[in-house]
C-alpha positions as MATLAB code, in Angstrom:
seq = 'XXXXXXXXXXXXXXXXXXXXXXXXXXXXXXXXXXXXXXXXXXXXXXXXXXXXXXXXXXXXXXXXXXXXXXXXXXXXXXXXXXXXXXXXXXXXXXXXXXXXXXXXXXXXXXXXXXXXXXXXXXXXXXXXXXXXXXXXXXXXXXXXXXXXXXXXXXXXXXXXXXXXXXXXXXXXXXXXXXXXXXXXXXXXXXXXXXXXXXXXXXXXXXXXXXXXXXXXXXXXXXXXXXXXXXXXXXXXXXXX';
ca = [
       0.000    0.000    0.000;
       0.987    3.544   -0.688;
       0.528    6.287    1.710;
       0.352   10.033    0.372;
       0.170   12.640    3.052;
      -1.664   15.538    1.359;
      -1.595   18.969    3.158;
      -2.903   22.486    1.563;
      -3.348   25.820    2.625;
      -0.850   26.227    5.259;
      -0.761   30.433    5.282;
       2.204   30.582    6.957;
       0.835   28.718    9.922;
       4.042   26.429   10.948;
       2.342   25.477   14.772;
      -0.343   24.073   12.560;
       2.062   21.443   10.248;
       3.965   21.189   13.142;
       1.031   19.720   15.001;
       0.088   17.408   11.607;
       3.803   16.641   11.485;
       4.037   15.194   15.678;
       0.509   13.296   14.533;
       1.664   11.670   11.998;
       5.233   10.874   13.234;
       4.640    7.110   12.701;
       3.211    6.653    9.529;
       5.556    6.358    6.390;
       4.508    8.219    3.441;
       5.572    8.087   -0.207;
       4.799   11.423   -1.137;
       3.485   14.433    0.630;
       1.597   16.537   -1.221;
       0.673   20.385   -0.803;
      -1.585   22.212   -3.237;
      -0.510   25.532   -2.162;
      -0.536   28.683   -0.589;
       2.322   28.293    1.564;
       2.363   32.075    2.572;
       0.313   34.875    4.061;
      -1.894   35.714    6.957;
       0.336   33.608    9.286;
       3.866   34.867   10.395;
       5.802   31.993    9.494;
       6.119   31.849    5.933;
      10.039   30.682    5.888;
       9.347   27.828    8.494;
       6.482   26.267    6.239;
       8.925   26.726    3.204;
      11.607   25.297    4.705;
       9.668   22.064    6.008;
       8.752   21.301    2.519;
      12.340   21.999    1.216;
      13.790   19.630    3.477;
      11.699   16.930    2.558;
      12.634   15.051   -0.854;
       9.219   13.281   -1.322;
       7.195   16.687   -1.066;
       5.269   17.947   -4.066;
       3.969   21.382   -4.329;
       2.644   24.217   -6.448;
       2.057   27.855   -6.148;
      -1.198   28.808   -4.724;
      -2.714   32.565   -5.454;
      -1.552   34.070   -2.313;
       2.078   32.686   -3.092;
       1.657   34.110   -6.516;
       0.785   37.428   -5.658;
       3.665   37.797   -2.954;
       6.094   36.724   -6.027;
       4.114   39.776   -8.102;
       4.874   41.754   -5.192;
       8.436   41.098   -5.233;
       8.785   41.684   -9.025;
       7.528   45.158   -8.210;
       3.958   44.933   -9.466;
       0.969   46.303   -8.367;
      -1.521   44.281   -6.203;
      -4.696   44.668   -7.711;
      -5.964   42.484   -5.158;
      -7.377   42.284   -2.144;
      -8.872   45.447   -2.360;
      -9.342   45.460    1.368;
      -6.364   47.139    3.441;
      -6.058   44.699    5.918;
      -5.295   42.029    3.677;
      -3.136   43.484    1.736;
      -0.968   44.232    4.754;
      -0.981   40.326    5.229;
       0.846   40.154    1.516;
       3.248   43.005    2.349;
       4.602   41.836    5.361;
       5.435   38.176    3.886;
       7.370   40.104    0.895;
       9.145   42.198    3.416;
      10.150   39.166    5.612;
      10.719   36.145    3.013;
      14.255   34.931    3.109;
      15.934   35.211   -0.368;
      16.592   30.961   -0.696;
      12.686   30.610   -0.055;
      11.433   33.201   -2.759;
      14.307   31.519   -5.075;
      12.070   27.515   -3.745;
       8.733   29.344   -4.664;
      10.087   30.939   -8.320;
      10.887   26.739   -8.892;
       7.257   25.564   -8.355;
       4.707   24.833  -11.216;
       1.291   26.033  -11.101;
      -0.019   22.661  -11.208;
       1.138   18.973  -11.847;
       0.884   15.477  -12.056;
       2.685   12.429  -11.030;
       1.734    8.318  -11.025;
       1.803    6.420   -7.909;
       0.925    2.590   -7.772;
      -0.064    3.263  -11.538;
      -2.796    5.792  -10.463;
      -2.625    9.202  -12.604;
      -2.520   11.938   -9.811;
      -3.249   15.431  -10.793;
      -2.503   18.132   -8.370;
      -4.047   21.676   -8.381;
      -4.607   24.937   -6.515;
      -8.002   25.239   -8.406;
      -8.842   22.953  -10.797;
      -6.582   21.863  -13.871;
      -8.509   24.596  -16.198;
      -8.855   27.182  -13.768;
      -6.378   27.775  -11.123;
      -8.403   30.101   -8.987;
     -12.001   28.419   -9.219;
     -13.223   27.600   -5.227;
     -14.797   24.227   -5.399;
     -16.917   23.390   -2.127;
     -17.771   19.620   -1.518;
     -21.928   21.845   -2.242;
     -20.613   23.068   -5.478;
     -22.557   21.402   -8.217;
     -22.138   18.193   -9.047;
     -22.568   19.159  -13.167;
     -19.238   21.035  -12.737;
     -17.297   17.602  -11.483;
     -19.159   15.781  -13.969;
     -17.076   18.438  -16.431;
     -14.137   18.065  -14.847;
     -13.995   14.262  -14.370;
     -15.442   14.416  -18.626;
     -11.909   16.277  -19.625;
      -9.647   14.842  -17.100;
      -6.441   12.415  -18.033;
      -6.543   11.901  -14.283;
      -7.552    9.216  -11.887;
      -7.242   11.581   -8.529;
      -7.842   15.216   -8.833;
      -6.458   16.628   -5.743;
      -7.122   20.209   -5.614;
      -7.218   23.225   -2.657;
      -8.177   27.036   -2.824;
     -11.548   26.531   -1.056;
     -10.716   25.566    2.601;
     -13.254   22.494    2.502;
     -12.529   19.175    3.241;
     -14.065   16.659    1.112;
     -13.995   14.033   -1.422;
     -16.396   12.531   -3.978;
     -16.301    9.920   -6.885;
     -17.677   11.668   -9.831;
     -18.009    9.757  -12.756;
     -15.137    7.086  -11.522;
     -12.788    9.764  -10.949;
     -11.986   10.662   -7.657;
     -11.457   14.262   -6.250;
      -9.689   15.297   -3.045;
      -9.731   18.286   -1.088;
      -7.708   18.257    2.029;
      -9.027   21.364    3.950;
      -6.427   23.887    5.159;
      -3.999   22.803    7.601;
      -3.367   26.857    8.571;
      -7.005   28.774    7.951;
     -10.042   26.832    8.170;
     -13.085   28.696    7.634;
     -16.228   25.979    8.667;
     -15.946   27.716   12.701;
     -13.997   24.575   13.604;
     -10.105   26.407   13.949;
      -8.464   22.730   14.125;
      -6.011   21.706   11.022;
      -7.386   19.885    8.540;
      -5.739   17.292    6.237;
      -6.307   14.168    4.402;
      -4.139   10.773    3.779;
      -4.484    9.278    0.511;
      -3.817    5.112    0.220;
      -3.384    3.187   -2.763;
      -3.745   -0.422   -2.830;
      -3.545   -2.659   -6.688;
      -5.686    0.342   -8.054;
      -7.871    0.571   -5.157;
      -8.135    4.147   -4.145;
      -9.017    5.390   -0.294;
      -9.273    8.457    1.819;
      -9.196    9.706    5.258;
      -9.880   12.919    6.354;
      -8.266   14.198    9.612;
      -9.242   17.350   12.066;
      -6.719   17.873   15.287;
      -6.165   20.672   17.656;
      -2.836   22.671   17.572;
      -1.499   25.487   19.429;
      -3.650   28.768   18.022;
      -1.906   31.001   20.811;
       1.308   30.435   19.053;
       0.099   32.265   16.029;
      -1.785   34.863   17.850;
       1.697   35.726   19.968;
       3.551   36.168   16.054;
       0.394   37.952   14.337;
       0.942   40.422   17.607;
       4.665   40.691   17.563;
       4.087   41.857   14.414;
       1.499   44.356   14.922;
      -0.880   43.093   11.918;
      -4.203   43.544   11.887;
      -6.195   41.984   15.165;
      -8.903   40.366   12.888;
      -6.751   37.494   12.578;
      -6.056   36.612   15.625;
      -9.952   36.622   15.850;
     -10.650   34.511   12.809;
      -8.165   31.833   13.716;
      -9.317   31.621   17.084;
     -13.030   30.971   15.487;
     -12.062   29.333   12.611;
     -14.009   31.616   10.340;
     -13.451   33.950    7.483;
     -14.180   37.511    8.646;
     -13.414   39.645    6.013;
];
């Protein structure tokens, strides 16, 4: 059997992997997979970079927030968020990424694929046609039915929305992990998912667990960002 830890949505929120990391400290995976958005809104963007860099079977892409820091540091304009208090959030991670970690993030594709146990695997922020559609395990079941229609893939396994879930749409099987750094349901635990593979059998688990929320509260203060935040991830809802 093959074991494929896939994580997504970290926002810079390292106490949050580090809790999924102690959790998971006896299983073996092949792969670990992240779909994206390493950075902003947390205050630990190099930490969650550098946990991915340091691990040779880790997979990842760009998600929007880590391609708008990159515009940032180009010297483009955001166009957005629009709001103020986000864009803060994307500011502060340009100001304070180490040079080696925007150098890991200028590496990663937008999306990819890889085979495992002779599954087809496609990874996305998105989907594979539109990198910033939100896909909710409500969203209608027409637009999988598309997806699955024009997919080379057995597994789509896709982020961007913050909702855990996973369906079998026309035999193909899509996987949303949640976000291990910013969930948004009110529940403010980590979420991720563990993917097994088994002679073309295909199975997944979804996990919630508790990590230390102070921890990010004490760097989103150090800091002096906005106190929203600190709100929303004690809450575990989107605010703004």
């Amino acid at each position: 059997m093959k074991k494929i830890l896939v994580l997504g949505d970290i926002h810079a929120n390292y106490p949050a992997l580090q809790a999924i990391q102690n959790y998971v400290r006896e299983y073996r995976f092949d792969r670990i997979i992240n779909t994206g958005d390493f950075t902003v809104y947390g205050t630990f963007p190099n930490e969650t970079i550098q946990w991915f860099r340091k691990r040779k079977k880790s997979v990842s892409i760009l998600g929007g927030t880590d391609r708008r820091v990159l515009k940032i540091l180009k010297g483009k304009k955001l166009k957005r968020p629009k709001k103020e208090e986000k864009r803060v959030m994307y500011y502060w991670t340009s100001e304070n990424l180490r040079p080696d970690n925007v150098k890991y993030l200028q590496s990663l594709p937008r999306q990819t694929d890889f085979t495992i146990d002779n599954v087809r695997i496609g990874l996305f922020h998105g989907t594979f046609d539109n990198e910033d559609e939100t896909l909710f395990a409500s969203s209608p079941e027409s637009r999988f039915r598309e997806l699955a229609k024009g997919s080379t893939f057995q597994v789509h396994i896709m982020g961007h929305s913050h909702t855990p879930y996973y369906k079998i749409i026309d035999g193909v099987h899509f996987v949303n992990p949640g976000s291990v750094g910013r969930m948004f349901d009110g529940d403010p635990r980590a979420a991720f998912a563990i993917l097994k593979l088994s002679s073309g059998e295909i199975a997944v688990e979804h996990f919630r667990i508790s990590y230390p929320v102070e921890e990010v509260i004490k760097g989103l203060k150090k800091n002096r960002l906005p106190e929203i935040y600190a709100k929303m991830y004690r809450l575990g809802k989107k605010l703004n």
